[in-house]
C-alpha positions as CSV (number, residue, x, y, z in Angstrom):
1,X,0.0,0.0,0.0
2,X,1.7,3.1,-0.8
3,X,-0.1,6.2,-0.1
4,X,2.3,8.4,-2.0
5,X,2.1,7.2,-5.5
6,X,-0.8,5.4,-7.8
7,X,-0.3,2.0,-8.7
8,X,0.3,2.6,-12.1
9,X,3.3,4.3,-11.6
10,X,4.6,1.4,-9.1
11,X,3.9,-0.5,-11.8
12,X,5.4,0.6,-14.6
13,X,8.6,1.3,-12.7
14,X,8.9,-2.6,-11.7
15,X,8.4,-3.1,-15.1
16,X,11.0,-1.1,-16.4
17,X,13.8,-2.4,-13.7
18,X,12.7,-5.9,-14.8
19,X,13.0,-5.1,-18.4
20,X,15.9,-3.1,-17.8
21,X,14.0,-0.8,-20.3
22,X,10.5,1.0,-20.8
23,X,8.4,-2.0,-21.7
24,X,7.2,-2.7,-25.0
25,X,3.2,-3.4,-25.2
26,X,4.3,-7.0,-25.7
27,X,6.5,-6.8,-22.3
28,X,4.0,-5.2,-20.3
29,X,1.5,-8.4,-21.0
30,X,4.4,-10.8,-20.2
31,X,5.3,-9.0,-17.0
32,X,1.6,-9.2,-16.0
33,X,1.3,-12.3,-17.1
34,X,4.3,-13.9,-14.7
35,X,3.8,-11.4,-11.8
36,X,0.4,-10.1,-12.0
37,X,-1.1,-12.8,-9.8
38,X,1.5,-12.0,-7.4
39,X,0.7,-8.8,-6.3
40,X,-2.0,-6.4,-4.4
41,X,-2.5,-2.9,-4.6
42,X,-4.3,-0.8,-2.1
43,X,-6.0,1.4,-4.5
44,X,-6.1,4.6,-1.7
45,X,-3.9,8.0,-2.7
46,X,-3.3,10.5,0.3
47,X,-4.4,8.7,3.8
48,X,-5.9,5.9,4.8
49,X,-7.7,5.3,8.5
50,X,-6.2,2.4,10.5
51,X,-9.3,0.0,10.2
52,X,-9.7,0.2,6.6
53,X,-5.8,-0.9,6.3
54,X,-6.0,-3.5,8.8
55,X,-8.8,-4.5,7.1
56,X,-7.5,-4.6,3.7
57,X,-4.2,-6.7,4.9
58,X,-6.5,-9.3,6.6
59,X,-8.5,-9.6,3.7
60,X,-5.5,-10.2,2.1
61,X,-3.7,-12.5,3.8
62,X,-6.9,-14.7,4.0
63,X,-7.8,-14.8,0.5
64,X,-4.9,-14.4,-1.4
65,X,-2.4,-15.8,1.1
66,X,-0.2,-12.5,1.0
67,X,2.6,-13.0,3.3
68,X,4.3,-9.3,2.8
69,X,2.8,-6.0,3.5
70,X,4.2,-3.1,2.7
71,X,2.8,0.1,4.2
72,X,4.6,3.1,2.3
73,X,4.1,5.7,4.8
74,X,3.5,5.7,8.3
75,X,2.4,9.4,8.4
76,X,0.0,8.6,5.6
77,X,-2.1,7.1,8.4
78,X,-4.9,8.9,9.4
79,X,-4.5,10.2,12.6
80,X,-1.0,9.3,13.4
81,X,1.0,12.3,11.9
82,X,2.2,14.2,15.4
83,X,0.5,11.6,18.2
84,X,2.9,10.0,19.9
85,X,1.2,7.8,21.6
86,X,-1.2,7.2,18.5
87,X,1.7,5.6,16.8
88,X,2.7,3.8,20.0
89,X,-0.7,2.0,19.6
90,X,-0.2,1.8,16.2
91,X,2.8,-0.1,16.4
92,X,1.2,-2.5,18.8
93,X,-1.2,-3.4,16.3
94,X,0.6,-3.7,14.1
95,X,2.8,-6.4,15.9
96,X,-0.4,-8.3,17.0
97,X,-1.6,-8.7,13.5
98,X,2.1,-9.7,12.7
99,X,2.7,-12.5,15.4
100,X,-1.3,-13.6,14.7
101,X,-0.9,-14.1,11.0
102,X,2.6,-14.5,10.6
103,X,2.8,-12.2,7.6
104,X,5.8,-9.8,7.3
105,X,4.9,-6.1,7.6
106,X,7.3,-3.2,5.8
107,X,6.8,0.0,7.8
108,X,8.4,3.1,5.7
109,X,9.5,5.7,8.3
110,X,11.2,9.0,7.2
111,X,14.1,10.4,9.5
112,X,14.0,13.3,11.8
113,X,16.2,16.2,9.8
114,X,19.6,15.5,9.3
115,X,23.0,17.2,9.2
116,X,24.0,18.0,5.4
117,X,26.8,14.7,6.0
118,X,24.1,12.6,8.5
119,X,23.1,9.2,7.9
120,X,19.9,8.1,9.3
121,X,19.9,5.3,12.1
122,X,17.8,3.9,14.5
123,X,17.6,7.1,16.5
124,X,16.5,9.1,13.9
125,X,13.1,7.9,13.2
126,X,10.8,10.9,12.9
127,X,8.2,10.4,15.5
128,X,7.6,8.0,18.8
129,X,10.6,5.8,20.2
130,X,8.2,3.3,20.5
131,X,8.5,2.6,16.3
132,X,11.8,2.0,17.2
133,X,11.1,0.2,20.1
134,X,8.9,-2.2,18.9
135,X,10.2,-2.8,14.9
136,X,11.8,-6.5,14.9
137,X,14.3,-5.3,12.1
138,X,15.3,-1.7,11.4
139,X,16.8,-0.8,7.5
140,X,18.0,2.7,7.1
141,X,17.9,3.8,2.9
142,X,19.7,6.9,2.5
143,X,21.6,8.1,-0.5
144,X,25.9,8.7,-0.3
145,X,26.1,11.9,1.6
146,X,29.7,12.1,0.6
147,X,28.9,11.9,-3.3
148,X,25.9,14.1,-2.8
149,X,27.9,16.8,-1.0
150,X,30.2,16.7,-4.3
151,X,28.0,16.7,-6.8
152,X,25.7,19.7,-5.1
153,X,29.5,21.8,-5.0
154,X,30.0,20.9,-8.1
155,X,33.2,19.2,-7.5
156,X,32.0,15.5,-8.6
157,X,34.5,14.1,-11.0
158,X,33.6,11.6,-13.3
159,X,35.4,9.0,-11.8
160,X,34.4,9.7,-8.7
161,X,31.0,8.9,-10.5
162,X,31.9,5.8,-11.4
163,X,33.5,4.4,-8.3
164,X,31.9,5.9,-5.2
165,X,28.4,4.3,-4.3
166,X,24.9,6.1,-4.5
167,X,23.0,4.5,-1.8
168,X,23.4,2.4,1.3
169,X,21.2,0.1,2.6
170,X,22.2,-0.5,6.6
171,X,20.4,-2.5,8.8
172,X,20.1,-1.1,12.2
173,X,18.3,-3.4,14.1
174,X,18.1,-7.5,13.6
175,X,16.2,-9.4,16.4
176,X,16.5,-12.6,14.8
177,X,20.2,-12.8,14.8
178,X,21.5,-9.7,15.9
179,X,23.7,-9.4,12.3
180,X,24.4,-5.6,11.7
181,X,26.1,-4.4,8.8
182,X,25.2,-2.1,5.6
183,X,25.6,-2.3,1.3
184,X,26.8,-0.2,-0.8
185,X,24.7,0.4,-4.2
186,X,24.8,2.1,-7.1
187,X,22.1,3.1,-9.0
188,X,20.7,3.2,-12.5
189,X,17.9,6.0,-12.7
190,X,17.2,4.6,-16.0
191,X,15.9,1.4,-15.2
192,X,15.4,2.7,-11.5
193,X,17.8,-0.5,-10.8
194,X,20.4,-1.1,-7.6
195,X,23.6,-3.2,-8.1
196,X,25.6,-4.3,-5.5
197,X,29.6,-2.6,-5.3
198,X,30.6,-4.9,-2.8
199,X,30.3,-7.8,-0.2
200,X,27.8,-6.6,2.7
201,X,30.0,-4.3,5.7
202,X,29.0,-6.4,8.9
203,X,29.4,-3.8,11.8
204,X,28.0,-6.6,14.4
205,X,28.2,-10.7,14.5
């Protein structure tokens, strides 16, 4: 369910990082074809109340035998934007319909305001601690603040282009095994595609 975008767009974006291209008619029927059955959209722009996304993930689950939710954003919740303790009882919720169904929730949170160098971590979740808190796994996304503090200056080379990352994926918070560590990625706004640079940096055992 992502509040911020149609499902169109969604769409045709997987499509083109499958393709590695802008589908052709012909592609767009094959990619339906082989994924279409495999995927929900929660038709809902702007916000949606708690019930009616509970709701809609149970539903779900129960016919379709979804087993991943993705909830893209937590301030597109009604109600939820600056209570504290709305999102503590959010995120309560949340976890009971987890543990009951055993179906994998994705929670996007955006970050308090950085520094111009920051990278987001744990800490930095905009809103109640208690997201924090509760989240079984925590994954910051943030973009290279080195290579984005060149190429705003100016002073990006080209080979720094080449060989420094875009993105980094870092995982925060593991409560199945406790492994920390990040990836580095670059990124193909073409295809809007990630590739790896590197093995995974573990930070934690």
């Amino acid at each position: 369910g992502s509040m911020e975008s149609k499902a169109e767009r969604i769409i045709r974006r997987q499509m083109t990082s499958f393709f590695g291209h802008f589908p052709e008619p012909h592609e767009v029927r094959e990619f339906l074809n082989e994924v279409g059955s495999r995927m929900i959209f929660a038709d809902v722009l702007g916000y949606i109340q708690q019930d009616q996304l509970f709701s809609m993930m149970q539903f779900a689950h129960r016919r379709y035998g979804v087993e991943h939710c993705i909830i893209d954003s937590l301030m597109r919740i009604e109600g939820l934007e600056e209570d504290y303790v709305a999102q503590g009882n959010f995120l309560n919720r949340l976890q009971e319909f987890t543990k009951g169904t055993g179906v994998h929730a994705h929670l996007v949170c955006h970050p308090r305001k950085l520094a111009a160098d920051g990278r987001p971590g744990k800490m930095d979740v905009k809103g109640s601690s208690l997201i924090a808190n509760n989240a079984d796994n925590i994954v910051s996304v943030c973009r290279n603040p080195e290579k984005e503090k060149l190429r705003k200056s100016g002073a990006l080379t080209q080979q720094q282009q080449n060989t420094m990352h875009d993105t980094e994926i870092i995982v925060e918070k593991q409560r199945e095994t406790g492994w920390e560590g990040r990836f580095l990625l670059k990124f193909n706004p073409i295809t809007y595609s990630y590739s790896a640079m590197q093995a995974p940096m573990t930070t934690h055992p």
